[in-house]
matplotlib code that plots the C-alpha trace (Angstrom):
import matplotlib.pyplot as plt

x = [1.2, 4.1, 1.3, -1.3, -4.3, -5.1, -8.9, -10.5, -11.7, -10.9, -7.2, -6.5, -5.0, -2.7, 0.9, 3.3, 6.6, 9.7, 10.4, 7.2, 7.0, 3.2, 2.6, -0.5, -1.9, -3.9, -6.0, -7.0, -8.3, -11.9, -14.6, -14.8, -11.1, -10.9, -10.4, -8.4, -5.8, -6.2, -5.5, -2.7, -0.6, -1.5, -0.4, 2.8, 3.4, 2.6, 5.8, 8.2, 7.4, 9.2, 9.9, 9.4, 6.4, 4.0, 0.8, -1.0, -3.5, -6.2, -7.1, -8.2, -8.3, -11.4, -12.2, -13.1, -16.1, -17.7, -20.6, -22.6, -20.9, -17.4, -18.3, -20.3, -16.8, -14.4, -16.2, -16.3, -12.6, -10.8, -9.0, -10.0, -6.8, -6.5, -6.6, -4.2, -1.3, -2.4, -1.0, 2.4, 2.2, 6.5, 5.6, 3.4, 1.9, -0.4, -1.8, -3.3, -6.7, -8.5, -7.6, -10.6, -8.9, -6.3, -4.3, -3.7, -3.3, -7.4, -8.5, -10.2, -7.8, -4.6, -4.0, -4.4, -2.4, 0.3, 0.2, 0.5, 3.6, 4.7, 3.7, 5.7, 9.1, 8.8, 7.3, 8.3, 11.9, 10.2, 6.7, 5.9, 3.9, 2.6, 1.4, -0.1, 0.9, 4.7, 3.3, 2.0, 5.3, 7.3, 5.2, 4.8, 8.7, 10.0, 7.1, 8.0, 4.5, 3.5, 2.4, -0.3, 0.7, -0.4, -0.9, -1.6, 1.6, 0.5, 2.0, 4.9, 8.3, 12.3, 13.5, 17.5, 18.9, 20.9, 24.0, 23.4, 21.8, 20.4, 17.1, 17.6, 19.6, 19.4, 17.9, 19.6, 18.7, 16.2, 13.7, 10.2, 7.3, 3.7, 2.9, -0.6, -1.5, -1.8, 0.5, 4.6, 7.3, 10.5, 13.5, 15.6, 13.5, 13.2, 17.0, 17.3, 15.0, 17.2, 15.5, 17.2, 15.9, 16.8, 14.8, 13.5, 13.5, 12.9, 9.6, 7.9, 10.1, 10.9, 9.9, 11.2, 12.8, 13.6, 13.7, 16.7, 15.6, 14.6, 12.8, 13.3, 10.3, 10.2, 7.9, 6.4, 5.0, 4.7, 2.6, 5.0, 2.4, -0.3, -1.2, -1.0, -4.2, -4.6, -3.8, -5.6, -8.5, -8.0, -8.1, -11.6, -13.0, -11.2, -12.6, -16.1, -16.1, -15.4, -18.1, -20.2, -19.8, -17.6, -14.8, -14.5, -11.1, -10.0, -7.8, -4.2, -3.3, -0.8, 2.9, 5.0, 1.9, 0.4, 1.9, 2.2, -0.9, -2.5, -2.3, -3.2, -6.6, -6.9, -6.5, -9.8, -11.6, -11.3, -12.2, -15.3, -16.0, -15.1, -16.7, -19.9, -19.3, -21.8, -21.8, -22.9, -20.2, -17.8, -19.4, -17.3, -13.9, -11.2, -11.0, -10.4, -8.0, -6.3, -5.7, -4.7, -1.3, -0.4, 2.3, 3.7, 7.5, 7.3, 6.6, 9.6, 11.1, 8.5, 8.7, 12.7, 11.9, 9.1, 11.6, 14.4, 11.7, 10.3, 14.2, 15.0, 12.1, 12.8, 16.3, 15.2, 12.9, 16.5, 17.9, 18.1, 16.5, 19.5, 21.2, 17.1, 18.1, 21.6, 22.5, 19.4, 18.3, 21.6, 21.3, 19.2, 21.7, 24.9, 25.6, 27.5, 30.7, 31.6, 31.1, 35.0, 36.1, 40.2, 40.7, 44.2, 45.1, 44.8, 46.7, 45.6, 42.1, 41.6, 43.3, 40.8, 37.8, 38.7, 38.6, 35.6, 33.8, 35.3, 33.6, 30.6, 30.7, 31.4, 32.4, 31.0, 33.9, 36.7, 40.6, 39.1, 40.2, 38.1, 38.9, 38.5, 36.5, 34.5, 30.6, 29.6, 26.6, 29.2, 30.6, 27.8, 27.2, 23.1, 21.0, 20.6, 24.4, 25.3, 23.6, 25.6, 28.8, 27.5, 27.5, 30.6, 32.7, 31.9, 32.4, 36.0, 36.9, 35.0, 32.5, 29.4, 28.9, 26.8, 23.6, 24.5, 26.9, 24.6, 24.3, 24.6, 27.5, 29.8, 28.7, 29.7, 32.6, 35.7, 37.4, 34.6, 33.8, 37.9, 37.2, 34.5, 36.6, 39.2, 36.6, 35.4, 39.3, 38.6, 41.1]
y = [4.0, 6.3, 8.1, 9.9, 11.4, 14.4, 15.6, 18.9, 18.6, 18.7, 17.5, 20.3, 21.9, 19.0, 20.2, 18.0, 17.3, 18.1, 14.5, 14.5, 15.9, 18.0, 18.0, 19.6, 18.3, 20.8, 18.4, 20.7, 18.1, 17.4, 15.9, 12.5, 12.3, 14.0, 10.6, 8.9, 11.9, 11.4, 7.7, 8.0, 11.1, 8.9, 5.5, 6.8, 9.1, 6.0, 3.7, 6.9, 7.8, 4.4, 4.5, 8.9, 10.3, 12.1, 13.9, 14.1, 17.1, 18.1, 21.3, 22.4, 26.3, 27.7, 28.9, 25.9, 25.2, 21.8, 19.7, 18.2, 15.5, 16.8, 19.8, 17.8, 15.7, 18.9, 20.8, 17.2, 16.3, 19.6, 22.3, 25.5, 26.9, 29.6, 27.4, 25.2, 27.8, 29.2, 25.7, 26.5, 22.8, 21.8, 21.4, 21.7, 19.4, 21.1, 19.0, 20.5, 20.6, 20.5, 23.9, 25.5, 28.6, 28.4, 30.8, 30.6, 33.9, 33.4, 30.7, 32.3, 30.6, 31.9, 34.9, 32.9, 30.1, 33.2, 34.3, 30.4, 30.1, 33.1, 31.3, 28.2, 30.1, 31.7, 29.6, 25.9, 24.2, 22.5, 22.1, 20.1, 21.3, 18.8, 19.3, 22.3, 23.7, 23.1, 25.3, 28.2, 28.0, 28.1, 31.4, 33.0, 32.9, 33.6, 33.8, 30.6, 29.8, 26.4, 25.7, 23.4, 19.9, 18.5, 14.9, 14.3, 13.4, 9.9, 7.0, 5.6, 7.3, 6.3, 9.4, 10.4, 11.8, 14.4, 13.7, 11.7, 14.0, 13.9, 14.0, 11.4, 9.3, 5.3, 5.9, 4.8, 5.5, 5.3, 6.7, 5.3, 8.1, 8.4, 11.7, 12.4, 15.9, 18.3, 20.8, 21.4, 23.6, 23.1, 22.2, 24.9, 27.7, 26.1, 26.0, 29.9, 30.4, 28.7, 26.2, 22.9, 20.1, 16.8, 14.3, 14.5, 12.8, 13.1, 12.1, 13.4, 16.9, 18.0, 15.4, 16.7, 20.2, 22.3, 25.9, 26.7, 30.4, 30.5, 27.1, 24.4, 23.9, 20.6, 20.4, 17.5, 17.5, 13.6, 11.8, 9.3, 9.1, 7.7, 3.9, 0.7, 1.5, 5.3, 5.7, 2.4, 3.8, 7.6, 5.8, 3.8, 7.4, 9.1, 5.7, 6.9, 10.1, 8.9, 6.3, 8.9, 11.5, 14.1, 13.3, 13.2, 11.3, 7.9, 8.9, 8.7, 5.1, 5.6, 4.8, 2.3, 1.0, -1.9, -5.1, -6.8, -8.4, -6.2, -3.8, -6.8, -6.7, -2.7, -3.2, -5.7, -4.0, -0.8, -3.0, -3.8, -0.5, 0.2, 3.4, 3.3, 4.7, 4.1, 5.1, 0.9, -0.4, 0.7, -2.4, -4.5, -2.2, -5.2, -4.0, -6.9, -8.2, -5.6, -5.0, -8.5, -7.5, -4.4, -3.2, 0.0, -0.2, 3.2, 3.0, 2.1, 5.3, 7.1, 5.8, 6.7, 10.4, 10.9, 9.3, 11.7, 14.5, 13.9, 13.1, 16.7, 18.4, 16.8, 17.7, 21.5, 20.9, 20.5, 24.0, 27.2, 29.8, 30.5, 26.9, 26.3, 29.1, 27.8, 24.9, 22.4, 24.0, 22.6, 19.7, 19.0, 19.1, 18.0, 15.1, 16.7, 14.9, 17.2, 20.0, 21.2, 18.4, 18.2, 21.8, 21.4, 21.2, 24.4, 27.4, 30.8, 31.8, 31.8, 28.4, 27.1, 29.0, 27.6, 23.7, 24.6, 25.4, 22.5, 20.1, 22.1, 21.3, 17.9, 16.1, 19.2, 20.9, 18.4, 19.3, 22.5, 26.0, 28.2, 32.2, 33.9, 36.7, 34.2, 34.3, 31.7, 31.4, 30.9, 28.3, 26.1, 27.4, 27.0, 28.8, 25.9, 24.8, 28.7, 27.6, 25.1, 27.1, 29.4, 26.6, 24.9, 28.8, 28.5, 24.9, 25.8, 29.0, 27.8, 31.3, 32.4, 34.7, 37.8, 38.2, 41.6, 40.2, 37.4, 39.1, 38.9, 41.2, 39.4, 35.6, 36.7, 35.6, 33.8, 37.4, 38.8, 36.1, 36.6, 40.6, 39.5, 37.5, 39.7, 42.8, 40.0, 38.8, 35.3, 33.2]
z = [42.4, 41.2, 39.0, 40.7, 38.6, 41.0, 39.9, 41.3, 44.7, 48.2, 47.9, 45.4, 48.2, 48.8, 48.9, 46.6, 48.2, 46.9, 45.6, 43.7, 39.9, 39.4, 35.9, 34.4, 31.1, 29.0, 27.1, 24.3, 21.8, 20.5, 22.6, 21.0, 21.8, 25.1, 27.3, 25.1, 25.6, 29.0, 28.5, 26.4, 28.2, 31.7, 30.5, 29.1, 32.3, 34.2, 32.7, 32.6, 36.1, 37.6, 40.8, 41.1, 42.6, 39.6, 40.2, 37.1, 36.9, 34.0, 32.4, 29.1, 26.9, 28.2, 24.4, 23.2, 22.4, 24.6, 23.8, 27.1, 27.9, 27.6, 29.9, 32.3, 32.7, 32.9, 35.5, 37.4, 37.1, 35.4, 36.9, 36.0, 33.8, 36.1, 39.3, 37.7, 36.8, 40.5, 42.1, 40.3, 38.3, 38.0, 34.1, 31.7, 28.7, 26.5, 23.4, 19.8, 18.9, 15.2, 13.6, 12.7, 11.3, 8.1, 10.4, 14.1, 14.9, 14.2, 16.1, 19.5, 21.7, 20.0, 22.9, 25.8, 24.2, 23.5, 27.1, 28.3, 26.3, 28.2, 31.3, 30.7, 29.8, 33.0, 35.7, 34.7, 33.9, 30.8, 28.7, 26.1, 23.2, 20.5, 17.0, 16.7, 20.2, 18.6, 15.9, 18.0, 19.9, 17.0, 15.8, 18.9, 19.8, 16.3, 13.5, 12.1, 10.2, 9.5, 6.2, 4.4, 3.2, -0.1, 1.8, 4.9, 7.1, 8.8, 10.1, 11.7, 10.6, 11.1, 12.4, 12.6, 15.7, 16.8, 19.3, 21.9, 24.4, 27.4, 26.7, 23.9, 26.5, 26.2, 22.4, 19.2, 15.6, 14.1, 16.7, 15.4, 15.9, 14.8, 12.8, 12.0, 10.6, 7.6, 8.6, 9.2, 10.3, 7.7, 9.7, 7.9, 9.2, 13.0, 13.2, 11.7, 14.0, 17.1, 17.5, 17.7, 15.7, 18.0, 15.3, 11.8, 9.0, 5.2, 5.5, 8.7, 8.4, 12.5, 14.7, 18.0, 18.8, 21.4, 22.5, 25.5, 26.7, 30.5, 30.4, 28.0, 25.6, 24.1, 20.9, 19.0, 15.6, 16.4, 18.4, 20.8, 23.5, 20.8, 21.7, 19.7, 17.9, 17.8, 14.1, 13.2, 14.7, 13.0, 9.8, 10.4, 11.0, 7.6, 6.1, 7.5, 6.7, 3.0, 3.2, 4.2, 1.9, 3.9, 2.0, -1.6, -1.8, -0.1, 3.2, 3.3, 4.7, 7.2, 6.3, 8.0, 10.4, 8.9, 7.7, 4.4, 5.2, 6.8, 3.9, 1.7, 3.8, 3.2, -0.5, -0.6, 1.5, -1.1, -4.0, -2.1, -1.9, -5.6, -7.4, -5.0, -1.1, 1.3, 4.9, 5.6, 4.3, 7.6, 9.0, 6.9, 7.9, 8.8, 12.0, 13.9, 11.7, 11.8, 14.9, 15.7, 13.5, 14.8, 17.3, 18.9, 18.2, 18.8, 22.6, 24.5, 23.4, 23.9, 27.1, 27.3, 26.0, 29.1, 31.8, 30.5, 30.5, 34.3, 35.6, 33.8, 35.5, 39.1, 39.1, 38.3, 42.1, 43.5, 42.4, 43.0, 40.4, 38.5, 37.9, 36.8, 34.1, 33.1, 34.8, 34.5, 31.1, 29.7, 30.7, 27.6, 25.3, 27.3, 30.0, 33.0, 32.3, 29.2, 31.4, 32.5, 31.0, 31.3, 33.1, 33.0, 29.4, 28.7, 30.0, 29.2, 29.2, 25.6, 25.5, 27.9, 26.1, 22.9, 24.5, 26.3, 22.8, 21.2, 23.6, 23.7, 19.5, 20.4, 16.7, 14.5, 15.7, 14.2, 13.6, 12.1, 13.4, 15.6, 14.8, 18.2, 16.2, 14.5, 15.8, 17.7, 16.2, 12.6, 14.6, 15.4, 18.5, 18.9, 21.9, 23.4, 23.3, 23.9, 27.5, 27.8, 27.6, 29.9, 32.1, 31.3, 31.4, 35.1, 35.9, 34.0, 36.0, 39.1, 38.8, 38.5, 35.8, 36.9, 35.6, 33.8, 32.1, 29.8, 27.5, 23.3, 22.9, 26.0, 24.1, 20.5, 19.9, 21.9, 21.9, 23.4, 26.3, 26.9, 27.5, 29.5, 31.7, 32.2, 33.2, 36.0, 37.3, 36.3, 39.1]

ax = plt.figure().add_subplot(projection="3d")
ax.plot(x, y, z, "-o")
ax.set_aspect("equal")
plt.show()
């Protein structure tokens, strides 16, 4: 099998080779849900991993707190954190957990969640973070706070796209995506921030954004790797909790999940239930009706988004440490046939500078003009793209920049890259 679920133990010494992607899962989530992570996050390694070579390893916060069971299962099958980041995993997939705390900067995981964001930037290619790992990236990196929703975001949502991209390669719009929670991150403040929102939509918010620094961090607030009947399931247990008094209001039914008739079936159940809850009446819960008429439309992308994810992350095995800083992190955003595309049209080095940001733009830059002193940032030039141009400035003059010269005051404007240039005798 492609996917190998590697468990503590004697192999855990077992060197990967270089063909093979080690990825370690954090599963942070509660106990009742701790194998169905597993389940889900394997399954939907499994079909992205084709043909490729994945070791698949487990490991958890230590902070949390465990009932029996849970722990008996960890300490048979988990790696110790500290063991885990010890074996130098190639990436990292680190899942939420129920808030306990209205902020996170509270909850008694929230510094070693901090330092493992740290971790990532600076001993993986990529991580992904979902739902409320997205949110302690966002605030850890650039104090974007989520904040409270009225209603609970859940269901199935139609989600725009940005560019094609590599990461968002063989996708088209509208790229379906479960959401299930009660906070979000505006997309307004995750793109001051620099971050690049990939997918959203109007009513899911961010769906998918990145963050390009010296590893590519790839956040969810959705839930691609949830199964055909994760959200059906979520809902029996709100139902429940109603039903048995821990609720005082009906749950949210999830958007875009059920069909007509399906909904039709949710409708009489309620008027069952009318003005009197009572904890027995969860019996009568349509379940297996219900999930007779679902399906997961949402999965073959999800599928897409994990292939393009693990082929990102084995191509960074392949490098050397500095294209895994420029050349692989760019890859995100841009295929590598825009990169020195047409070398000859231009002349001078400004000429060439100023193509090299158009394509970089790709269709946001248009017929319009591009003032040399202009920032780049003014431009449209994102961190992740500004990698990007790093990338494509030496493909163009057939360089490698030097490291002391990366910095914010050479990349500000097409004036100051051409000094830059210049000081270095570009051929």
């Amino acid at each position: 099998m492609p996917l190998e679920i590697e468990h503590r133990g004697p192999r855990s010494a077992t060197a990967a080779s270089r063909e093979c992607v080690t990825v370690g899962l954090l599963n942070n989530m509660p106990d009742a849900a701790l194998e169905a992570t597993e389940q889900q996050f394997g399954a939907l390694l499994a079909l992205a991993a084709g043909p490729r070579s994945v070791r698949l390893r487990f490991s958890s916060l230590p902070e949390l707190t465990r009932g029996a069971a849970a722990r008996a299962r960890m300490d048979s099958v988990y790696w110790p954190l500290d063991e885990l980041l010890s074996q130098r995993p190639d990436a990292l997939i680190v899942t939420g957990t129920e808030p306990r705390t209205a902020a996170l900067e509270d909850e008694p995981y929230w510094d070693r969640l901090t330092r493992l964001i740290g971790w990532a930037e600076t001993h993986t290619a990529s991580s992904i973070w979902s739902c409320l790992a997205a949110h302690a990236v966002a605030q850890a990196l650039h104090g974007v706070r989520r904040r409270r929703l009225a209603v609970k975001c859940f269901g199935v949502f139609e989600q725009r796209m940005a560019a094609e991209l590599p990461l968002l390669q063989g996708l088209s719009a509208p790229l379906l995506t479960p959401h299930s929670r009660w906070n979000e991150l505006p997309p307004a403040q995750l793109e001051s921030a620099g971050f690049d929102v990939l997918s959203a939509s109007d009513q899911s918010g961010a769906d998918l954004f990145v963050h390009a620094g010296r590893s590519l961090l790839v956040c969810f607030q959705g839930h691609p790797e949830y199964e055909r009947l994760t959200l059906l399931k979520e809902y029996r247990r709100d139902v429940g909790r109603f039903l048995g008094g821990e609720h005082a209001h009906w749950p949210t039914v999830p958007q875009g999940y059920f069909s007509p008739q399906g909904l039709e079936l949710l409708a009489a159940f309620r008027a069952r239930v009318g003005s009197r809850p009572e904890a027995a009446l969860l019996a009568e819960f349509p379940m297996a009706e219900l999930t007779a008429q679902i399906r997961a439309d949402w999965r073959p992308a999800a599928v897409r988004i994990y292939r393009n994810w693990l082929s990102f992350v084995a191509a960074a095995k392949e490098s050397t440490p500095r294209e895994r800083l420029v050349r692989i992190k760019m890859r995100a955003t841009m295929s590598m046939s825009e990169v020195g595309a047409n070398p000859t049209t231009a002349r001078t080095p400004r000429e060439r500078l100023l193509s090299l940001v158009r394509q970089v733009l790709g269709a946001a830059a248009g017929n319009r003009p591009l003032p040399i002193d202009a920032r780049l940032s003014d431009l449209g030039i994102s961190s992740i793209k500004m990698v990007g141009l790093m990338l494509a400035i030496e493909a163009e003059f057939n360089l490698a920049l030097p490291q002391d010269q990366i910095t914010p005051e050479n990349f500000h404007s097409i004036a100051s890259m051409e000094a830059m240039l210049e000081r270095i005798a570009i051929p």
